[in-house]
C-alpha positions as CSV (number, residue, x, y, z in Angstrom):
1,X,-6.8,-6.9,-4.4
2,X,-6.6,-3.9,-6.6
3,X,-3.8,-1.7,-8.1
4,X,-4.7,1.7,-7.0
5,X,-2.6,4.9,-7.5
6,X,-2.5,7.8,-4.9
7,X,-1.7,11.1,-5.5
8,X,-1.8,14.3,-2.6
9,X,-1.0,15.0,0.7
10,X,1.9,13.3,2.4
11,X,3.0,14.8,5.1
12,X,3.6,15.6,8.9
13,X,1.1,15.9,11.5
14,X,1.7,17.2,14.4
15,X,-1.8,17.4,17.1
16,X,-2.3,19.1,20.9
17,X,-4.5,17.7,22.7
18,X,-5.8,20.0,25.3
19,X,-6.2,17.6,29.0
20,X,-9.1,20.1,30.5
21,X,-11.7,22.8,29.3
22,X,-10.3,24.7,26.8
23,X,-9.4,28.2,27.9
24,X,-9.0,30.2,24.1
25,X,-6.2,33.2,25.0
26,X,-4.5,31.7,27.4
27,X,-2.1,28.9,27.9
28,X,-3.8,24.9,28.4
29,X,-2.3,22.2,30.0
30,X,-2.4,18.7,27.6
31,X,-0.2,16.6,25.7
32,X,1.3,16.9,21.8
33,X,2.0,13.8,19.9
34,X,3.5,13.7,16.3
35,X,3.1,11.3,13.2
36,X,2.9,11.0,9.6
37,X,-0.5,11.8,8.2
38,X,-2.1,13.7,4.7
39,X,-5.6,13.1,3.8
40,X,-4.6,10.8,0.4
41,X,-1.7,9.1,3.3
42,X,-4.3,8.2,5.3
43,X,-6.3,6.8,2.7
44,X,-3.7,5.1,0.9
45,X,-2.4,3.4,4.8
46,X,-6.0,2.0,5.1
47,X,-6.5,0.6,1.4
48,X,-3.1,-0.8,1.7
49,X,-4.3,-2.6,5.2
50,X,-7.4,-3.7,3.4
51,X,-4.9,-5.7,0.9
52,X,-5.0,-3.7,-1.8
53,X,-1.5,-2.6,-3.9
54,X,-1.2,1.0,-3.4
55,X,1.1,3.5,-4.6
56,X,2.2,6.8,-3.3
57,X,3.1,9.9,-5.6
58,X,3.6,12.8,-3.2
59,X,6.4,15.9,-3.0
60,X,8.3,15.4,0.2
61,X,11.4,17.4,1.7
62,X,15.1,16.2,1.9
63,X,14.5,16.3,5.7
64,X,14.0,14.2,8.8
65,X,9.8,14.5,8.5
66,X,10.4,13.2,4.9
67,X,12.0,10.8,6.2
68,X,9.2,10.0,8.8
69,X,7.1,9.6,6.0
70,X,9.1,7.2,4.1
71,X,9.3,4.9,7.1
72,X,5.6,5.2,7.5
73,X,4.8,4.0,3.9
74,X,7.0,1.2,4.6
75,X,5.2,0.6,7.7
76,X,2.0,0.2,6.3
77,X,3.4,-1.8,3.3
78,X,2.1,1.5,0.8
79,X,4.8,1.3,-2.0
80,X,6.4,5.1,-1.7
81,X,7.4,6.8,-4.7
82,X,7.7,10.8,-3.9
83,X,9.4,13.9,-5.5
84,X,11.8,14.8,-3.3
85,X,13.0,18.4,-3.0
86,X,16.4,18.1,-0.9
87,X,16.4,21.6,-0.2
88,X,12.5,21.9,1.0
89,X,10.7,21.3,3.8
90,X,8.3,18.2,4.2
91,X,4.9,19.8,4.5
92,X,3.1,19.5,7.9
93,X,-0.3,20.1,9.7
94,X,-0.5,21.5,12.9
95,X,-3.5,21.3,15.2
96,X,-5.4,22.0,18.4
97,X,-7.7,19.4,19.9
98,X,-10.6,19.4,22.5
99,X,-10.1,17.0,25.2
100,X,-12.9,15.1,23.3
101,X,-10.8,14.9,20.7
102,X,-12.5,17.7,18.7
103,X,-10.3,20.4,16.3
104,X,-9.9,23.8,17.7
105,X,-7.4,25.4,15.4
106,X,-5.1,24.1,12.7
107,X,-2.1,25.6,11.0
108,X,-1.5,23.8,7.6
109,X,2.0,24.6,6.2
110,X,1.4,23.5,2.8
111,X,4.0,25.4,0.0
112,X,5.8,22.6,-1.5
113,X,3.0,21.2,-2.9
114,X,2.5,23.8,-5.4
115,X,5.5,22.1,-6.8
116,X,3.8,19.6,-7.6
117,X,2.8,21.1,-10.9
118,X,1.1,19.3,-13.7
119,X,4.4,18.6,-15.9
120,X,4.9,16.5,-12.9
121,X,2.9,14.2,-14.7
122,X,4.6,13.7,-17.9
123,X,7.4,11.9,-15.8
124,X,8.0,8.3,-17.2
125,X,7.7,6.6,-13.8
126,X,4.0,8.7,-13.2
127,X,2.6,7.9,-16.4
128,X,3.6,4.1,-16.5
129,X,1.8,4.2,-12.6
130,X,-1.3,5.5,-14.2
131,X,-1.4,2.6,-17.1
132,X,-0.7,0.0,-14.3
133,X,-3.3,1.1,-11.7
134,X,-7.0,0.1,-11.8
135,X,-7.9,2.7,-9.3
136,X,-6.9,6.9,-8.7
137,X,-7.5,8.5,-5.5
138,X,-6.2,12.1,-5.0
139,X,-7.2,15.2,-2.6
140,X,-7.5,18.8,-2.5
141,X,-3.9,19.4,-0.6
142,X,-2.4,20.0,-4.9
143,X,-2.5,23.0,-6.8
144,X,-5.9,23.0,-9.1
145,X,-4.7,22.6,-12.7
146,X,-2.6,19.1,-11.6
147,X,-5.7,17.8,-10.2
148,X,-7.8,18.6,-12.9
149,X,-5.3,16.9,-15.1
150,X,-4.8,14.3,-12.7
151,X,-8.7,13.5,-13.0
152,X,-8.8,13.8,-16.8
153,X,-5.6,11.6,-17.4
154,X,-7.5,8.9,-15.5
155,X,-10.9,9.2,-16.4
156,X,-9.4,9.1,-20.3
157,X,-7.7,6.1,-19.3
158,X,-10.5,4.2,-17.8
159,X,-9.9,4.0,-13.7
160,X,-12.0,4.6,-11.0
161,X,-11.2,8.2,-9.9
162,X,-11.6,9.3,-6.3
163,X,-11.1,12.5,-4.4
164,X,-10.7,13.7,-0.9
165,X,-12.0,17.0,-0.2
166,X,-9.3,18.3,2.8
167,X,-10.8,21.3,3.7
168,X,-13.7,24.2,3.2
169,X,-10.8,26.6,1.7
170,X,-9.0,23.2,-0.7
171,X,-12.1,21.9,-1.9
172,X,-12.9,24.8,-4.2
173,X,-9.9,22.8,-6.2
174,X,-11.8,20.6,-7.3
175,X,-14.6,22.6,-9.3
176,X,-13.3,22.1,-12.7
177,X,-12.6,18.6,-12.7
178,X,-16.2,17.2,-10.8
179,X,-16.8,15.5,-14.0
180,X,-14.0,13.9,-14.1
181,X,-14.5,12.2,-10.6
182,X,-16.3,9.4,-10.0
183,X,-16.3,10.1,-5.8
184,X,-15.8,13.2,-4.2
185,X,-15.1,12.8,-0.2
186,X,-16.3,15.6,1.8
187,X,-17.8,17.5,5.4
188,X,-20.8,19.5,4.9
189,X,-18.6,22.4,5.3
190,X,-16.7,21.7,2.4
191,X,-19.8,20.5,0.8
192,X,-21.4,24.0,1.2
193,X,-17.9,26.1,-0.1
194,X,-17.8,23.7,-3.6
195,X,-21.9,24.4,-4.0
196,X,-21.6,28.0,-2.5
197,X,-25.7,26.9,-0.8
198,X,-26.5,26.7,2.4
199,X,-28.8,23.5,2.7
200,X,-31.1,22.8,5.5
201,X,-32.3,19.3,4.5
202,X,-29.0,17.4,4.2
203,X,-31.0,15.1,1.9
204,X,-31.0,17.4,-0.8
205,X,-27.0,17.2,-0.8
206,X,-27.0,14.2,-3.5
207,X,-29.5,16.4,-6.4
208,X,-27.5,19.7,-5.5
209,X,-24.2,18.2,-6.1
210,X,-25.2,16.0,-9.1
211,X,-26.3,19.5,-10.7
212,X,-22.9,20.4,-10.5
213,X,-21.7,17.7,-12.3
214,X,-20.4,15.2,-9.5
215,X,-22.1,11.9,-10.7
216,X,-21.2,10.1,-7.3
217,X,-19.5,10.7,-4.1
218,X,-20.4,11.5,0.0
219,X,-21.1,14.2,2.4
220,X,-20.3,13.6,6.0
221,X,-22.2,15.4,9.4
222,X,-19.7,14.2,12.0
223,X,-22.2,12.1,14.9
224,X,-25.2,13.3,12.4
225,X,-26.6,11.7,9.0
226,X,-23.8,10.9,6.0
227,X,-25.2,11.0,2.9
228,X,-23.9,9.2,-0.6
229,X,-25.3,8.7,-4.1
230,X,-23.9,7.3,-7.6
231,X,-25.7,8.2,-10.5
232,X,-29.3,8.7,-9.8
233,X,-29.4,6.5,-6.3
234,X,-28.8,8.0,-3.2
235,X,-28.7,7.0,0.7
236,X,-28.0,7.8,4.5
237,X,-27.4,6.7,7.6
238,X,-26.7,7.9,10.9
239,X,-23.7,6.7,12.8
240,X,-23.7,5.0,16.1
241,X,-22.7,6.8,18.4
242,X,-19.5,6.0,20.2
243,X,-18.4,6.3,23.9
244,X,-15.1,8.0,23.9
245,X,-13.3,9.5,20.3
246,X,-9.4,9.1,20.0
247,X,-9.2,11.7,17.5
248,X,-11.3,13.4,14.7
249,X,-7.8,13.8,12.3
250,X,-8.6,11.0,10.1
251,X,-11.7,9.8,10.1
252,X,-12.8,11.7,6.7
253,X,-10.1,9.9,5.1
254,X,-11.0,6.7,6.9
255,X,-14.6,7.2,5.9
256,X,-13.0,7.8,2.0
257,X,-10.5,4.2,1.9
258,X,-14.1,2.6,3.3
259,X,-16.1,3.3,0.7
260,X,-13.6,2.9,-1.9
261,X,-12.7,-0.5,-0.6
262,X,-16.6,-1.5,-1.4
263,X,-17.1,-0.1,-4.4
264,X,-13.9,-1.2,-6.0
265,X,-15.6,-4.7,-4.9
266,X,-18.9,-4.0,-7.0
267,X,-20.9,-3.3,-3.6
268,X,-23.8,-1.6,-4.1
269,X,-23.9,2.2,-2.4
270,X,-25.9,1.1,0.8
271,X,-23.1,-1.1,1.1
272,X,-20.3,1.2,0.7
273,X,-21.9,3.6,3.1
274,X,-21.7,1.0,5.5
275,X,-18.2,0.1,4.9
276,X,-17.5,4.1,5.0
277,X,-18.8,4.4,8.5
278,X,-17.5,1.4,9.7
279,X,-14.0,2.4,8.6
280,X,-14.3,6.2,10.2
281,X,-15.2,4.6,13.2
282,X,-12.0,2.8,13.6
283,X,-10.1,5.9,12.8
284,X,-12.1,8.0,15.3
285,X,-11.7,5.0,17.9
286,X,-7.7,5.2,17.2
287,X,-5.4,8.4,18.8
288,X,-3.7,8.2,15.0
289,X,-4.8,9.1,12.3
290,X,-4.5,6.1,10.2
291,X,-5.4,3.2,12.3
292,X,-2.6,0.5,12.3
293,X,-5.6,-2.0,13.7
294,X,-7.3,-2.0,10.8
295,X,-7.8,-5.3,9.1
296,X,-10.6,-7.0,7.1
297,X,-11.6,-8.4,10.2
298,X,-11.9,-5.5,12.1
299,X,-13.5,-4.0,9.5
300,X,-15.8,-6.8,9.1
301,X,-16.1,-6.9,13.2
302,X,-17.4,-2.9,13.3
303,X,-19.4,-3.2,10.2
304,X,-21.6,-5.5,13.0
305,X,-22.4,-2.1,15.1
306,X,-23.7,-0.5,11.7
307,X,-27.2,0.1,10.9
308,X,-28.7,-0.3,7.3
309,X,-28.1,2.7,5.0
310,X,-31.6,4.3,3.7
311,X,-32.0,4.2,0.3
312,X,-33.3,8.0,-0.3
313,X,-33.8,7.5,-3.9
């Protein structure tokens, strides 16, 4: 078990699923289902399935979704510490879904983050969390100059520090602190706004974004190749494919807690990647989008339906 600190999105998701083709304009039939969710959330819900300790720092309203997201900490034994603003609203995330489960549209209603503002850190119950954890995992959802000093506060003190990268437009958050990172967690969307290239052999992903100063981390391709490296090694490995999604929403972050999980054991990468997939599988298998299935079994269960990673260098 590790002690590992998380710091980012927690929130309120709320998800339409479209029940035939989807007709853009004009009014679809489906179904809308509502939960607590935030890419560093979902992470921190899987890690804390996996048996590790993990604690939550995260701005949160004096409201009934705060609320929601207190019980769901509880829930998914993640010990909850958040800055609540009585008289804000709990963040959300609104989106559209394909009947197969893929995003249309989504509407992220984000503003009390920015309150989350790097003095935020100087708080006596923050900085005795940072001296206590082994581990730091945070995401793009907080305003840039806290997660730079986020990243630097725990890189000077010694901890693993990981990142999520949320989103083409979030990501961009990140660029002053790469070095500071020891993972970065992102789609080859993202992956293309943080490098600002357009890259037609995916396997090139690993020397672009060590160029930039990101010693380690992994690019996903959704049913395609994901791609990983730390330091100078780098690998791939394609998916299975699965029969039927239950919903794209956190898989990423799925993929992120899966990867972590390894290589806070001392796995090698091939094995992470592994561990990655096999963990984004069971979030893409589940309607929600932090599994409440997951176990080290089940994980160990789907890692069986896993091909070997390719070492690429």
């Amino acid at each position: 078990m590790t002690a590992i600190l998380a710091l980012g999105g927690a929130h309120i998701d709320r998800r339409g699923r479209i029940s035939g083709e989807t007709a853009p304009g004009a009014s679809n039939p489906g179904s809308w289902r509502e939960e607590a969710g935030g890419g560093v959330f979902n992470a921190a819900r899987n890690l804390a399935r996996l048996g590790h300790a993990v604690t939550l720092i995260s701005p949160r309203g004096g409201d009934a979704e705060g609320e929601a997201v207190a019980i769901a900490a509880e829930a998914a034994g993640v010990i909850d510490r958040p800055f609540t603003f009585l008289d804000r609203r709990t963040p959300s995330y609104t989106a559209i879904l394909e009947r197969d489960g893929n995003l249309v549209i989504a509407l992220a209603d984000m503003e009390l983050y920015r309150l989350f503002s790097p003095r935020r850190l100087s708080v006596r119950t923050v900085r005795d969390a940072f001296e206590a954890t082994e581990a730091v995992i945070t995401d793009a959802n907080l305003p840039e100059e806290t997660l730079l000093l986020i990243t630097a506060t725990a890189r000077r003190l010694g901890k693993t520090t990981a990142a999520i990268g949320i989103s083409p437009a979030k990501i961009v958050r990140f660029s002053e602190a790469l070095a500071h990172l020891d993972f970065l967690f992102m789609n080859e969307a993202e992956a293309k706004a943080l490098s600002g290239q357009e890259v037609e052999d995916f396997r090139r992903w690993p020397e672009i974004m060590t160029a930039l100063g990101l010693q380690g981390g992994a690019i996903t391709r959704g049913g395609h190749e994901a791609v990983a490296w730390i330091g100078g090694k780098s690998a791939c490995l394609a998916p299975p494919a699965l029969a039927s999604i239950g919903d794209v929403t956190g898989a990423g972050d799925g993929f992120a807690a899966g990867f972590l999980d390894a290589a806070l054991s001392g796995a090698p990468l091939e094995a992470c990647l592994r561990s990655a997939t096999a963990s984004a599988r069971i979030a893409l298998e589940s309607e929600m989008a932090a599994s409440e299935a997951l176990s080290r079994a089940l994980l160990a269960a789907t890692l069986a339906l896993v091909p070997e990673a390719e070492i690429l260098l």
